[in-house]
mmCIF file as Biopython writes it, N, C-alpha, C and O atoms, coordinates in Angstrom:
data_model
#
loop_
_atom_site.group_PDB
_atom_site.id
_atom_site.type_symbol
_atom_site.label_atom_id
_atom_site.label_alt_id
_atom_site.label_comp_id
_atom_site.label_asym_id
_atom_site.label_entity_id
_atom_site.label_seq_id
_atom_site.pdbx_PDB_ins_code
_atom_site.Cartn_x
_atom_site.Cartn_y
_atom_site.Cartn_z
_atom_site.occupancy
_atom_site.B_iso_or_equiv
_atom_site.auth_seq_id
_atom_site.auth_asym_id
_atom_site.pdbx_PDB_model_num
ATOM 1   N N  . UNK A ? 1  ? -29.651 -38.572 27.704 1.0 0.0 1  A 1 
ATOM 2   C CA . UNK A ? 1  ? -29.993 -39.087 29.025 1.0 0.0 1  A 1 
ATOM 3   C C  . UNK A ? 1  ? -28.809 -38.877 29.971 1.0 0.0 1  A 1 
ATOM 4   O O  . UNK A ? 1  ? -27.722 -39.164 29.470 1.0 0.0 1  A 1 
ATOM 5   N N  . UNK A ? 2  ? -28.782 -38.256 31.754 1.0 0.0 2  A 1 
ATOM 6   C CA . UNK A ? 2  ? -28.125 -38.188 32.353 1.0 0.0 2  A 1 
ATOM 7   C C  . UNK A ? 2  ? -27.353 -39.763 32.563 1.0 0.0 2  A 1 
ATOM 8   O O  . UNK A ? 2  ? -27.703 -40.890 32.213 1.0 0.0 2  A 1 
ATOM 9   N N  . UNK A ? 3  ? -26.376 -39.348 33.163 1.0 0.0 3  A 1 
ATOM 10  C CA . UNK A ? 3  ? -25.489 -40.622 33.887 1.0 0.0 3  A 1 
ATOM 11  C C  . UNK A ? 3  ? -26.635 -40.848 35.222 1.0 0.0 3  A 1 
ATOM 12  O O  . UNK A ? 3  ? -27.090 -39.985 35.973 1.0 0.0 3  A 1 
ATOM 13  N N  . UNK A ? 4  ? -26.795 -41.739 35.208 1.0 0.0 4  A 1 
ATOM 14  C CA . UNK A ? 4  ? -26.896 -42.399 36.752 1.0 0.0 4  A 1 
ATOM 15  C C  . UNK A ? 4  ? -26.172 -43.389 37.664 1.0 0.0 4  A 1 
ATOM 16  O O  . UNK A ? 4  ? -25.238 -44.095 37.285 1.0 0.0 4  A 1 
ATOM 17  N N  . UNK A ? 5  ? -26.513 -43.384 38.491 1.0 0.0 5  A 1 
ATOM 18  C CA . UNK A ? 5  ? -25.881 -44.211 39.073 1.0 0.0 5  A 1 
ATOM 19  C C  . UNK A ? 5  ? -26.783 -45.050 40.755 1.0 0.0 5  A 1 
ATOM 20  O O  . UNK A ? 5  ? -27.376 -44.609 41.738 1.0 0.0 5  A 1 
ATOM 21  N N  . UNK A ? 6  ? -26.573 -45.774 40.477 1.0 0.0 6  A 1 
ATOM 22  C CA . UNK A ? 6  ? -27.675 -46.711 41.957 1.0 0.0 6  A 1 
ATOM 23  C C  . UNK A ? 6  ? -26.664 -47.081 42.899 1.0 0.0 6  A 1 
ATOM 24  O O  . UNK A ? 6  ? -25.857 -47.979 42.656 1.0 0.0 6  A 1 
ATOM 25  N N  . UNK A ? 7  ? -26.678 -46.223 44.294 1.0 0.0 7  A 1 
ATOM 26  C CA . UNK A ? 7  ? -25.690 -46.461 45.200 1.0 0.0 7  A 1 
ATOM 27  C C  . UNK A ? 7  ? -27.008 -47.491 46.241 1.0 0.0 7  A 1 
ATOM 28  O O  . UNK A ? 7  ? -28.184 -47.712 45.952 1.0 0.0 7  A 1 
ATOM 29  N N  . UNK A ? 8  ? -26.160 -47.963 47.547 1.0 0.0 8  A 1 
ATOM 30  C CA . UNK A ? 8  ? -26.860 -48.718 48.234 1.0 0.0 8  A 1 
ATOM 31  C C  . UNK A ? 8  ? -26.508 -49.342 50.026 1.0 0.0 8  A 1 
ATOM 32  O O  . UNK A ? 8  ? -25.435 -49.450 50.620 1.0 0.0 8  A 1 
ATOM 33  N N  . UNK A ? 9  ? -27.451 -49.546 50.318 1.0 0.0 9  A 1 
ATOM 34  C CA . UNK A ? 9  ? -26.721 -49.571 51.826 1.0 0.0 9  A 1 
ATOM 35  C C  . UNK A ? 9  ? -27.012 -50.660 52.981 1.0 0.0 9  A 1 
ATOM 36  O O  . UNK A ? 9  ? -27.544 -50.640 54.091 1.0 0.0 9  A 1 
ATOM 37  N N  . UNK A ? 10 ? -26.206 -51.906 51.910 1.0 0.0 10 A 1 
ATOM 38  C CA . UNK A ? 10 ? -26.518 -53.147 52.187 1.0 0.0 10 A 1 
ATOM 39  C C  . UNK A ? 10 ? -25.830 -53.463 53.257 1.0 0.0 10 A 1 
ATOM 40  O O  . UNK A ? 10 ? -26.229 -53.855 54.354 1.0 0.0 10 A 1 
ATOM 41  N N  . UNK A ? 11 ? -24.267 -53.175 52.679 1.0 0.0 11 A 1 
ATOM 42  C CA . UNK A ? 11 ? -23.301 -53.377 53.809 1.0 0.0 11 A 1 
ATOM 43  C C  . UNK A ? 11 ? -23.781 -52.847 55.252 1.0 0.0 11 A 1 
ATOM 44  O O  . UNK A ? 11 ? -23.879 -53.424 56.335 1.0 0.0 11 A 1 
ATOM 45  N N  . UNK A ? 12 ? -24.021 -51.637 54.884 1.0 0.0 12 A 1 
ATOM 46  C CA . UNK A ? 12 ? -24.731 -51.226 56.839 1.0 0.0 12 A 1 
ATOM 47  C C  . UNK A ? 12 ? -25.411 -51.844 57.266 1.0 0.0 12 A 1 
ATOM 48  O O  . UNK A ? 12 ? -25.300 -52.332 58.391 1.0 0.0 12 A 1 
ATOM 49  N N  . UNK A ? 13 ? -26.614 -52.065 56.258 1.0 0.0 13 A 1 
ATOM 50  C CA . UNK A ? 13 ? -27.674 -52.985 56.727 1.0 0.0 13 A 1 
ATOM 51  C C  . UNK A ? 13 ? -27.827 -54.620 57.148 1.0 0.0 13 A 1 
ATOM 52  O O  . UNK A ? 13 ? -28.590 -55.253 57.878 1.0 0.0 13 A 1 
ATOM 53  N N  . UNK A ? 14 ? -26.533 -54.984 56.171 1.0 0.0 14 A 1 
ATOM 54  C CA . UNK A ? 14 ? -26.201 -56.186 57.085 1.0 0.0 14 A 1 
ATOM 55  C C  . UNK A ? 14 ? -25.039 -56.144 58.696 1.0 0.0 14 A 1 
ATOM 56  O O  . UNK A ? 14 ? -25.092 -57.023 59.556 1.0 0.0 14 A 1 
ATOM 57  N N  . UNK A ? 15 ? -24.320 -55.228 58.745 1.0 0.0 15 A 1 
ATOM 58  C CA . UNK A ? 15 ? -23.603 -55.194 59.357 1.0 0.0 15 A 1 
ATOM 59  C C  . UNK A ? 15 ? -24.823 -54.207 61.014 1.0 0.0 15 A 1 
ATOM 60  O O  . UNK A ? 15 ? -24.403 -53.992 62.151 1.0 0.0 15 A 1 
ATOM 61  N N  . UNK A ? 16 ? -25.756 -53.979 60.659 1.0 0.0 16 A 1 
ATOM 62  C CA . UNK A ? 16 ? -26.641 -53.995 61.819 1.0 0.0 16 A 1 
ATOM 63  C C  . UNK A ? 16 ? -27.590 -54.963 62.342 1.0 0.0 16 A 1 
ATOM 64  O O  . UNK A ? 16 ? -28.354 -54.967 63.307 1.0 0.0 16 A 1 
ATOM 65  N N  . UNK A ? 17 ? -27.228 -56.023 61.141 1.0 0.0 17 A 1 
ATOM 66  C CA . UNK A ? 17 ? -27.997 -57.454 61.588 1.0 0.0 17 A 1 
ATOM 67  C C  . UNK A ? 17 ? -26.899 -58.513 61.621 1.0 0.0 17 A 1 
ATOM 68  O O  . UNK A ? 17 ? -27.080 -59.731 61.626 1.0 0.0 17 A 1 
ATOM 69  N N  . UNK A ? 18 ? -25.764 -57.885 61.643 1.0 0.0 18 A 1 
ATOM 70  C CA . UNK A ? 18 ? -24.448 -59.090 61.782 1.0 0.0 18 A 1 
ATOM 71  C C  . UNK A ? 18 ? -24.542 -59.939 61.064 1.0 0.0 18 A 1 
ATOM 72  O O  . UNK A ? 18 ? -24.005 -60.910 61.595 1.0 0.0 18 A 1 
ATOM 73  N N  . UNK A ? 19 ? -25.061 -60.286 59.758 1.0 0.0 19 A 1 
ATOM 74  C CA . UNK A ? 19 ? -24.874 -61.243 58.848 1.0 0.0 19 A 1 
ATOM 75  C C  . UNK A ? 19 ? -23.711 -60.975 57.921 1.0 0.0 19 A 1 
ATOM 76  O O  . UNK A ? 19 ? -23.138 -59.929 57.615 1.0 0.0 19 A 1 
ATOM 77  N N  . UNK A ? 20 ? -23.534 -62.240 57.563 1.0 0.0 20 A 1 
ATOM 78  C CA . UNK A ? 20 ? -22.269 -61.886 56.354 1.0 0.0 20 A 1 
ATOM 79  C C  . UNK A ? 20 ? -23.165 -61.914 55.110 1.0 0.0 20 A 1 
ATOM 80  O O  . UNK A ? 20 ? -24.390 -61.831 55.018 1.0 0.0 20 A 1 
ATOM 81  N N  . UNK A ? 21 ? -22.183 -62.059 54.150 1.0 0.0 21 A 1 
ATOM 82  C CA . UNK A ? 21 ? -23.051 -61.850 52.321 1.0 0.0 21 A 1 
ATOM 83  C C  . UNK A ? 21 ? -23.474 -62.824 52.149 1.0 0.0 21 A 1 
ATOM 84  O O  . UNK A ? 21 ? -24.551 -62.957 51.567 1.0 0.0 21 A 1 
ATOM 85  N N  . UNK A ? 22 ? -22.445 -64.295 52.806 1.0 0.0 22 A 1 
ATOM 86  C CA . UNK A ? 22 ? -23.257 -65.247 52.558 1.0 0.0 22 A 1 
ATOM 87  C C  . UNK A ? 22 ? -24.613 -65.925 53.105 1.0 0.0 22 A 1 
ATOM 88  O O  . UNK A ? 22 ? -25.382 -66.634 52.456 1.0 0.0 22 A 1 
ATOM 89  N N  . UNK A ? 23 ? -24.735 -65.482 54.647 1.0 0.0 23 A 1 
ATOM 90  C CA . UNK A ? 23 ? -25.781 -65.540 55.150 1.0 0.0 23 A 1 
ATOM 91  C C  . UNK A ? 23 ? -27.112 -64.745 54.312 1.0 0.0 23 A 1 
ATOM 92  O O  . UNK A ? 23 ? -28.109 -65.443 54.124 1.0 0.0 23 A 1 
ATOM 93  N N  . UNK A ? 24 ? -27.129 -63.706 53.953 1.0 0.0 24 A 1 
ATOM 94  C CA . UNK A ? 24 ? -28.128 -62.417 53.336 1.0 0.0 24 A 1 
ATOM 95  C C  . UNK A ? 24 ? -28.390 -63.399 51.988 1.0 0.0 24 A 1 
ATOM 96  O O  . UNK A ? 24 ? -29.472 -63.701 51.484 1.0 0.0 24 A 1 
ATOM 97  N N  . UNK A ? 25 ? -27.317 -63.709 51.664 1.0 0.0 25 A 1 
ATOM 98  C CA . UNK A ? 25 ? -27.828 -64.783 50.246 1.0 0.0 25 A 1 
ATOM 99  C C  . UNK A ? 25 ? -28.570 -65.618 50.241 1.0 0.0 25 A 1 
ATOM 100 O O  . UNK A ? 25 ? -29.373 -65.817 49.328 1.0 0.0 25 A 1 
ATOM 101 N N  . UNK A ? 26 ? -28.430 -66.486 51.564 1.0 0.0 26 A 1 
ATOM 102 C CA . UNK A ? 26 ? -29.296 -68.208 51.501 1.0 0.0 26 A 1 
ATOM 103 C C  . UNK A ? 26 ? -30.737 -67.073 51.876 1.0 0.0 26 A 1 
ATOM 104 O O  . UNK A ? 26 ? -31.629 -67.000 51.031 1.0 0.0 26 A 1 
ATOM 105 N N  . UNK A ? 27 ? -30.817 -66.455 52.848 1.0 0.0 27 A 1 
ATOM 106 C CA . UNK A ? 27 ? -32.094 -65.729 52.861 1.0 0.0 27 A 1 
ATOM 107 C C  . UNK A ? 27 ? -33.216 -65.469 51.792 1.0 0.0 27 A 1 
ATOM 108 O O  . UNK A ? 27 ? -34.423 -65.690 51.691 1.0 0.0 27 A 1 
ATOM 109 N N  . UNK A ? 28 ? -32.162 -64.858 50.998 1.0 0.0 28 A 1 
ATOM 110 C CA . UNK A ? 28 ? -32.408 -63.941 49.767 1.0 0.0 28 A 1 
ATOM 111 C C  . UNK A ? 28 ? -32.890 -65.234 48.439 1.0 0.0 28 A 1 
ATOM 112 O O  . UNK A ? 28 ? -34.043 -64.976 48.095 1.0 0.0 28 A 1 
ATOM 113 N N  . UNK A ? 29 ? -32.521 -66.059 47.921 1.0 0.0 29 A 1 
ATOM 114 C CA . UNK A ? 29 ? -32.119 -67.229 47.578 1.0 0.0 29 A 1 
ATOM 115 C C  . UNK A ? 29 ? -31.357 -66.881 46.388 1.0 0.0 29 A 1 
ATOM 116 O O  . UNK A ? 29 ? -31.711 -67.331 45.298 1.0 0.0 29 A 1 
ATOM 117 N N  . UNK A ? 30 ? -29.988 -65.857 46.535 1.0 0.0 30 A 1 
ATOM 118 C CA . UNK A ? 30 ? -28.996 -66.302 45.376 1.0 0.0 30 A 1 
ATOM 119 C C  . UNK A ? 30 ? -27.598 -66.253 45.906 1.0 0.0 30 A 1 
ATOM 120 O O  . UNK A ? 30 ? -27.522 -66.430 47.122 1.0 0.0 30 A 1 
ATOM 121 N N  . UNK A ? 31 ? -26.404 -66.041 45.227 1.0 0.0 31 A 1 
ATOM 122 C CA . UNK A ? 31 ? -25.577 -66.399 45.540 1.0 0.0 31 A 1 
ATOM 123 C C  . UNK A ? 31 ? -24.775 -65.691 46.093 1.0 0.0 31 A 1 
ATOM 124 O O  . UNK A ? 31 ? -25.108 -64.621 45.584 1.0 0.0 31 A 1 
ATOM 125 N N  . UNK A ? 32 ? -23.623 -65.346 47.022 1.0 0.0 32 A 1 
ATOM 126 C CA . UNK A ? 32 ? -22.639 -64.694 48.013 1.0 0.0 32 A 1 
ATOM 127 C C  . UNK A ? 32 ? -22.276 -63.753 46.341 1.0 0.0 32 A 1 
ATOM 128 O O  . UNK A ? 32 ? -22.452 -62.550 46.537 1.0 0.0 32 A 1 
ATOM 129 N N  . UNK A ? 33 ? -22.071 -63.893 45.642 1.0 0.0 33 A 1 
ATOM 130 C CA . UNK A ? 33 ? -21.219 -63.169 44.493 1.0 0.0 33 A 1 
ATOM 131 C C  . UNK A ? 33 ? -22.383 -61.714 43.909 1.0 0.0 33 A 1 
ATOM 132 O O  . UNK A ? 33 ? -22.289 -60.534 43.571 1.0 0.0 33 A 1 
ATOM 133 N N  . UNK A ? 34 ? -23.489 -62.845 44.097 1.0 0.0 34 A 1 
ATOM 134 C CA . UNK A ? 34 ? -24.825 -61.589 43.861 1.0 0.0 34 A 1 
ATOM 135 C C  . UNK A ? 34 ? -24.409 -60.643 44.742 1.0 0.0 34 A 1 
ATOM 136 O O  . UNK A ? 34 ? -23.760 -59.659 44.387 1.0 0.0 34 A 1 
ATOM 137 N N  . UNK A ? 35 ? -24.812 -60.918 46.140 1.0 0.0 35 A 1 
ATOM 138 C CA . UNK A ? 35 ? -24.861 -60.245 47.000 1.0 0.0 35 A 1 
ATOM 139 C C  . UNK A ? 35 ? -23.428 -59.147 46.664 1.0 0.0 35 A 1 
ATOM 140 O O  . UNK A ? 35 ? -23.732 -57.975 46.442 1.0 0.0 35 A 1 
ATOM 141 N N  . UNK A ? 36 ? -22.325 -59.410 46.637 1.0 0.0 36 A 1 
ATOM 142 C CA . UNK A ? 36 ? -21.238 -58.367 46.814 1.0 0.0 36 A 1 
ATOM 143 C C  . UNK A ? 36 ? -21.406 -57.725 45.569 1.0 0.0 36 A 1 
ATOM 144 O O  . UNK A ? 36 ? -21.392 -56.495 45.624 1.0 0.0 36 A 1 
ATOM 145 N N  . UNK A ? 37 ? -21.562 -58.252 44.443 1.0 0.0 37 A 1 
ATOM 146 C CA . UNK A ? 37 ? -21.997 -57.056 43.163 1.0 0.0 37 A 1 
ATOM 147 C C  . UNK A ? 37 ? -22.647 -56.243 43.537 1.0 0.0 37 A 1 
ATOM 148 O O  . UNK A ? 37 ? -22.022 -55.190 43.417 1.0 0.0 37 A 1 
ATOM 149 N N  . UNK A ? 38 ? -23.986 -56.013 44.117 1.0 0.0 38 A 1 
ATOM 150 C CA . UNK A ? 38 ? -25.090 -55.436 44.327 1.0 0.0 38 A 1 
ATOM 151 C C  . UNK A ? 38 ? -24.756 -54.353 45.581 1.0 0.0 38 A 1 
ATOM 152 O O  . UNK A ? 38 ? -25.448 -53.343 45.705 1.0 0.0 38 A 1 
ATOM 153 N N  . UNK A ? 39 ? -23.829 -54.596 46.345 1.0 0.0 39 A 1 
ATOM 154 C CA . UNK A ? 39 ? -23.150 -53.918 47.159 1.0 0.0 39 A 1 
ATOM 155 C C  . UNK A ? 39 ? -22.186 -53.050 46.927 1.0 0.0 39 A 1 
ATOM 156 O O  . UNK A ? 39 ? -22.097 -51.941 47.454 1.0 0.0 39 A 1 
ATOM 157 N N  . UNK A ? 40 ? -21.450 -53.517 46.148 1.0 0.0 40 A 1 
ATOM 158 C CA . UNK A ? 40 ? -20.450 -52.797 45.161 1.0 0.0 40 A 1 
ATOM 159 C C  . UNK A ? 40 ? -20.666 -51.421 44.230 1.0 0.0 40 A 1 
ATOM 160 O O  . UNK A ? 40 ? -19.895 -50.486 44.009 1.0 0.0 40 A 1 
ATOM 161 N N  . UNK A ? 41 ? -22.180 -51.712 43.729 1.0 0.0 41 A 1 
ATOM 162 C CA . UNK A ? 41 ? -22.506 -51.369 42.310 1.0 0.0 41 A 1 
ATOM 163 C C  . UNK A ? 41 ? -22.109 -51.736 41.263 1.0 0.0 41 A 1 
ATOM 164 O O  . UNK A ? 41 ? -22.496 -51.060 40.310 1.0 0.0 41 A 1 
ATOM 165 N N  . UNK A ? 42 ? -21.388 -52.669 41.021 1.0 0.0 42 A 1 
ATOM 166 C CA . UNK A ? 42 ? -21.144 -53.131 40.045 1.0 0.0 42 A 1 
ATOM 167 C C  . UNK A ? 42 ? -22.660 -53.884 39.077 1.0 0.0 42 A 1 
ATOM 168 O O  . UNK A ? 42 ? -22.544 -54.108 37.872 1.0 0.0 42 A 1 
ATOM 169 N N  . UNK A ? 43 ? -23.611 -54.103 39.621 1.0 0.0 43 A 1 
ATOM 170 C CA . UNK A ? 43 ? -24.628 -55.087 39.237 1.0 0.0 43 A 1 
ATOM 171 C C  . UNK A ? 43 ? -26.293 -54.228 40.139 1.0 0.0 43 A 1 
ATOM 172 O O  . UNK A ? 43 ? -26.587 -54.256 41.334 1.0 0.0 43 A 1 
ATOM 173 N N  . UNK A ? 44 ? -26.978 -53.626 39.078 1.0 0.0 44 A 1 
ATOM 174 C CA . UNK A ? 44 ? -27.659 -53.168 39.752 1.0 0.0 44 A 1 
ATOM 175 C C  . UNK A ? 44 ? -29.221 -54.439 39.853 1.0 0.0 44 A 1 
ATOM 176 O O  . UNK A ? 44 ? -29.722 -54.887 38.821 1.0 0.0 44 A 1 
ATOM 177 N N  . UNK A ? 45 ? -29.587 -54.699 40.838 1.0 0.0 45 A 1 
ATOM 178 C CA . UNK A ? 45 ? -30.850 -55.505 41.132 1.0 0.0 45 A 1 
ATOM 179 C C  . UNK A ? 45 ? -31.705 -56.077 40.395 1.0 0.0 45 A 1 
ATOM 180 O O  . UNK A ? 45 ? -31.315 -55.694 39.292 1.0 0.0 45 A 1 
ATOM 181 N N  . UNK A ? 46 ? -32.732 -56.821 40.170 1.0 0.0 46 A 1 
ATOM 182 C CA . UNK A ? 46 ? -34.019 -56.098 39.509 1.0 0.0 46 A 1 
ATOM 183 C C  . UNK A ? 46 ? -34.715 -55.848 40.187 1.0 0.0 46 A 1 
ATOM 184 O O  . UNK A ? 46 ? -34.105 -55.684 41.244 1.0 0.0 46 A 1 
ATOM 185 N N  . UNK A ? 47 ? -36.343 -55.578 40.416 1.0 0.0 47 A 1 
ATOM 186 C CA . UNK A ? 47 ? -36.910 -54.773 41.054 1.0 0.0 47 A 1 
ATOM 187 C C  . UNK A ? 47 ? -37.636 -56.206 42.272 1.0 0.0 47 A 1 
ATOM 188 O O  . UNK A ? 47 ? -37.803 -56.094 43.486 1.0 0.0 47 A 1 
ATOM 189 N N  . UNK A ? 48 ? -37.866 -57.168 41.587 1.0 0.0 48 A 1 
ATOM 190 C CA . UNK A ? 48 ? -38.400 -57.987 42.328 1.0 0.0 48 A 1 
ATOM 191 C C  . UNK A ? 48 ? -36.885 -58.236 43.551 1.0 0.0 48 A 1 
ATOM 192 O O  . UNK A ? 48 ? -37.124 -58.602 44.702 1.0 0.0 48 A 1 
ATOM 193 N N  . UNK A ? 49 ? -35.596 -58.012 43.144 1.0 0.0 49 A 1 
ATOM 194 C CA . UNK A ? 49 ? -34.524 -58.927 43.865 1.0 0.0 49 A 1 
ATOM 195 C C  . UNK A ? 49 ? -34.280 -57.411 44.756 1.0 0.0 49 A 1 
ATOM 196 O O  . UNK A ? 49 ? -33.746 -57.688 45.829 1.0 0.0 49 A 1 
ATOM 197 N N  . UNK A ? 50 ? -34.398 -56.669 44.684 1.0 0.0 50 A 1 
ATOM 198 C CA . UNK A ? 50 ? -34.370 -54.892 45.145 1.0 0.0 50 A 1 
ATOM 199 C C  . UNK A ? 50 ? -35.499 -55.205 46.261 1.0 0.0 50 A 1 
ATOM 200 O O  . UNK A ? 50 ? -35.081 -55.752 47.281 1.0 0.0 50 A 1 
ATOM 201 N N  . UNK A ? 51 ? -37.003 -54.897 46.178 1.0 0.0 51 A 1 
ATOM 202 C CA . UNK A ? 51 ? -38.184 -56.246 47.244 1.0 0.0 51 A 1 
ATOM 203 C C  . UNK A ? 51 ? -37.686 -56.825 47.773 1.0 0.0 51 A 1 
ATOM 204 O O  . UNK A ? 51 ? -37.870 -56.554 48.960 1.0 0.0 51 A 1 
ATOM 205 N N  . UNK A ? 52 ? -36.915 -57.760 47.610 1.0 0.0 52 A 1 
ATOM 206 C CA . UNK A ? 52 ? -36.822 -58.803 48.406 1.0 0.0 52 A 1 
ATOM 207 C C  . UNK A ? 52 ? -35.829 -58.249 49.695 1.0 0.0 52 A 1 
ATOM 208 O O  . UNK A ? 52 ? -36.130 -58.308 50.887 1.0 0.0 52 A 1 
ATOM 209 N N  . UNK A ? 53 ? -34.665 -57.740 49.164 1.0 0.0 53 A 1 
ATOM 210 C CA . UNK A ? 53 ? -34.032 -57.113 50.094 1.0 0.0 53 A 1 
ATOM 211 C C  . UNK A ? 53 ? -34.216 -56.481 50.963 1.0 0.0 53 A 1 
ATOM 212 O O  . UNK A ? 53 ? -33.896 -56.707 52.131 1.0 0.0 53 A 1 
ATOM 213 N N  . UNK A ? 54 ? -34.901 -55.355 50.420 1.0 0.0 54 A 1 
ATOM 214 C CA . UNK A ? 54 ? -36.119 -54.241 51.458 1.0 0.0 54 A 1 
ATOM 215 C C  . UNK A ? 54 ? -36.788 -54.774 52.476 1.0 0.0 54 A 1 
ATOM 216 O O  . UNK A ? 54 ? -36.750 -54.325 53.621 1.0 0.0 54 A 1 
ATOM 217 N N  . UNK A ? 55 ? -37.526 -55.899 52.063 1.0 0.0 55 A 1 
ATOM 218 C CA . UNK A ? 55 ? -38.246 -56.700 53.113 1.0 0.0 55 A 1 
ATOM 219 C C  . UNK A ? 55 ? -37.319 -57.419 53.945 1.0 0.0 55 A 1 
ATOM 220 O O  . UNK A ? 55 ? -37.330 -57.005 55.104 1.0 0.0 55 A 1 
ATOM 221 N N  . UNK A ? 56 ? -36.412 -58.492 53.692 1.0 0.0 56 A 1 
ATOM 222 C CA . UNK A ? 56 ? -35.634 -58.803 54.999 1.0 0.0 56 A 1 
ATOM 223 C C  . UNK A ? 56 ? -35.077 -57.876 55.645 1.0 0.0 56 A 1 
ATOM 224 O O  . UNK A ? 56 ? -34.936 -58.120 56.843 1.0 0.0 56 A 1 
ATOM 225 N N  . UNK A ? 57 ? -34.587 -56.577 55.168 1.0 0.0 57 A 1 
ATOM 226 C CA . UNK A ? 57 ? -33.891 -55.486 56.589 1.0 0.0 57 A 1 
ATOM 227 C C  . UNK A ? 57 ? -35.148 -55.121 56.460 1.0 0.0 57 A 1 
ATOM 228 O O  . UNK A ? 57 ? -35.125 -55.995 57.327 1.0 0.0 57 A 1 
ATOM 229 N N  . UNK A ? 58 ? -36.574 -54.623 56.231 1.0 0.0 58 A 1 
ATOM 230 C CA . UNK A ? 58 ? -37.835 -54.344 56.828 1.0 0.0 58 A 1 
ATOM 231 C C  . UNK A ? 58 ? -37.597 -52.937 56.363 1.0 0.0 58 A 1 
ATOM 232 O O  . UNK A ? 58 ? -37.476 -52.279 57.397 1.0 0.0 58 A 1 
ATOM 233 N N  . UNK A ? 59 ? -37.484 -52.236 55.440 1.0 0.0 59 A 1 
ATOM 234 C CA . UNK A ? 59 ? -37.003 -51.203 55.232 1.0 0.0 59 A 1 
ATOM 235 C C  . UNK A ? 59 ? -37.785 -50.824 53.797 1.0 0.0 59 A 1 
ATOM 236 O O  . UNK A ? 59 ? -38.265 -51.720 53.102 1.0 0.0 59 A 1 
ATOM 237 N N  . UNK A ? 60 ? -37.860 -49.527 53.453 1.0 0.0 60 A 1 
ATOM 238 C CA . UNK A ? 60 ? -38.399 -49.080 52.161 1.0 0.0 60 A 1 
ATOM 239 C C  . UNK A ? 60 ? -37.171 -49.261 51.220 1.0 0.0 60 A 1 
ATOM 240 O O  . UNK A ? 60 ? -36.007 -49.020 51.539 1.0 0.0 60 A 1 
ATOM 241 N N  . UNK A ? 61 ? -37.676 -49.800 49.805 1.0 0.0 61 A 1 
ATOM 242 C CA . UNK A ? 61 ? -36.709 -50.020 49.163 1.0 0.0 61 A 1 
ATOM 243 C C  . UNK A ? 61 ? -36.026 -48.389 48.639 1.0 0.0 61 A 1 
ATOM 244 O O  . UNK A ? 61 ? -34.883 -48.325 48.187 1.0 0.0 61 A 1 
ATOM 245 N N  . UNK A ? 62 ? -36.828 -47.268 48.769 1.0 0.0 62 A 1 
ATOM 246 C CA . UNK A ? 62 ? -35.938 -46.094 48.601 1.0 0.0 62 A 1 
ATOM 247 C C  . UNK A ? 62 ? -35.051 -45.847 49.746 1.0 0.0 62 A 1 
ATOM 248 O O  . UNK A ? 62 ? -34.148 -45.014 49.664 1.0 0.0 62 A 1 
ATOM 249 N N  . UNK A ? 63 ? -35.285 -46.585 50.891 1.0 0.0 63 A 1 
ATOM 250 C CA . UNK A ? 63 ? -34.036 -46.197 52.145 1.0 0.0 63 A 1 
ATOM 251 C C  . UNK A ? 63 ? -32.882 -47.007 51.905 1.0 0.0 63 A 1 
ATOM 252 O O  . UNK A ? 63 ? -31.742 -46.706 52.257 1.0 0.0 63 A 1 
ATOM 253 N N  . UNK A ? 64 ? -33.311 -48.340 51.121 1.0 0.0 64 A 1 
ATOM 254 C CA . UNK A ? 64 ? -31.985 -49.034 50.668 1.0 0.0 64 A 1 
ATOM 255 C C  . UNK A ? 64 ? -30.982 -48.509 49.497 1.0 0.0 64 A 1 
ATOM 256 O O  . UNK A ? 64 ? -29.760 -48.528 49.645 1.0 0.0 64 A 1 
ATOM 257 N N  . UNK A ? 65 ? -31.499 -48.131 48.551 1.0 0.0 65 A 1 
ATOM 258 C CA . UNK A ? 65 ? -31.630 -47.792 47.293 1.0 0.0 65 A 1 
ATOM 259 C C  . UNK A ? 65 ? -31.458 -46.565 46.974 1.0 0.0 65 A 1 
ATOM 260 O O  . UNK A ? 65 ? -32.468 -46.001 47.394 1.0 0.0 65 A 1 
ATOM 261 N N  . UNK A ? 66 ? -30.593 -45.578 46.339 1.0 0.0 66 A 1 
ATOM 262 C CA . UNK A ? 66 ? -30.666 -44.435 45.832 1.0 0.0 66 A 1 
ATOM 263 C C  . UNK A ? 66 ? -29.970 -44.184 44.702 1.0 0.0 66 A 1 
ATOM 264 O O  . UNK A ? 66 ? -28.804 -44.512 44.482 1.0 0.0 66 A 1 
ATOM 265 N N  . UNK A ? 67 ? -30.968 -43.384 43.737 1.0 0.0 67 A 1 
ATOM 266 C CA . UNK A ? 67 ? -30.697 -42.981 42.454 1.0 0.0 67 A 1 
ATOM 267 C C  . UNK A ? 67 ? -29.374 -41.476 42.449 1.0 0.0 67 A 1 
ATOM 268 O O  . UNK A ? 67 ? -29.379 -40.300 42.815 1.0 0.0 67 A 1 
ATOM 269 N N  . UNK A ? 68 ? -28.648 -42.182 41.971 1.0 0.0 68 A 1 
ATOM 270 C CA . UNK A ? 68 ? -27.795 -40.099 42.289 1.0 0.0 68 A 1 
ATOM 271 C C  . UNK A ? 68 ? -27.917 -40.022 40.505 1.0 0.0 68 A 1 
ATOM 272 O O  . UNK A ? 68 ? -27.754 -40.990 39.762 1.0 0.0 68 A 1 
ATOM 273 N N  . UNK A ? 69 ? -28.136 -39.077 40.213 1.0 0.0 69 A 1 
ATOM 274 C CA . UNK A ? 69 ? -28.091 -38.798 38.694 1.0 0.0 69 A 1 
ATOM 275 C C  . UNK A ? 69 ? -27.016 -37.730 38.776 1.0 0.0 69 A 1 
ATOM 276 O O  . UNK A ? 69 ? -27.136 -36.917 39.692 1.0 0.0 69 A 1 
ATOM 277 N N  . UNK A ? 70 ? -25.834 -37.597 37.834 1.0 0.0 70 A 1 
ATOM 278 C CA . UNK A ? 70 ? -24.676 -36.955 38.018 1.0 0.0 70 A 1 
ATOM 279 C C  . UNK A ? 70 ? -24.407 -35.989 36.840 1.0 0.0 70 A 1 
ATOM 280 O O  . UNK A ? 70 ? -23.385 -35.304 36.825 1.0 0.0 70 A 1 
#
């Protein structure tokens, strides 16, 4: 199986709605630490918490979300 890897583009996406991580969190309902893993890549989503995101920036979760296989 290739390497993959799940990059993501939260930070922009909050930073075009001026929220911080912790704001996107109470939204979201988990915690400021979620949020910066998931930003990071360190911690990839699950699919329901990946949804949820998509829908508050109003966005397809493949515009948030991308697979790079390396």
């Amino acid at each position: 199986m290739e390497n993959q890897e799940l990059s993501n583009q939260i930070k922009v996406q909050r930073a075009m709605k001026n929220i911080t991580q912790e704001e996107l969190a109470a939204h979201i309902g988990v915690t400021r630490k979620t949020i910066n893993t998931i930003e990071t890549g360190k911690f990839v989503p699950s699919t329901i918490l990946a949804i949820k995101l998509a829908r508050f920036f109003e966005i397809k979760v493949e515009e948030l979300f991308t697979l790079n296989e390396k």
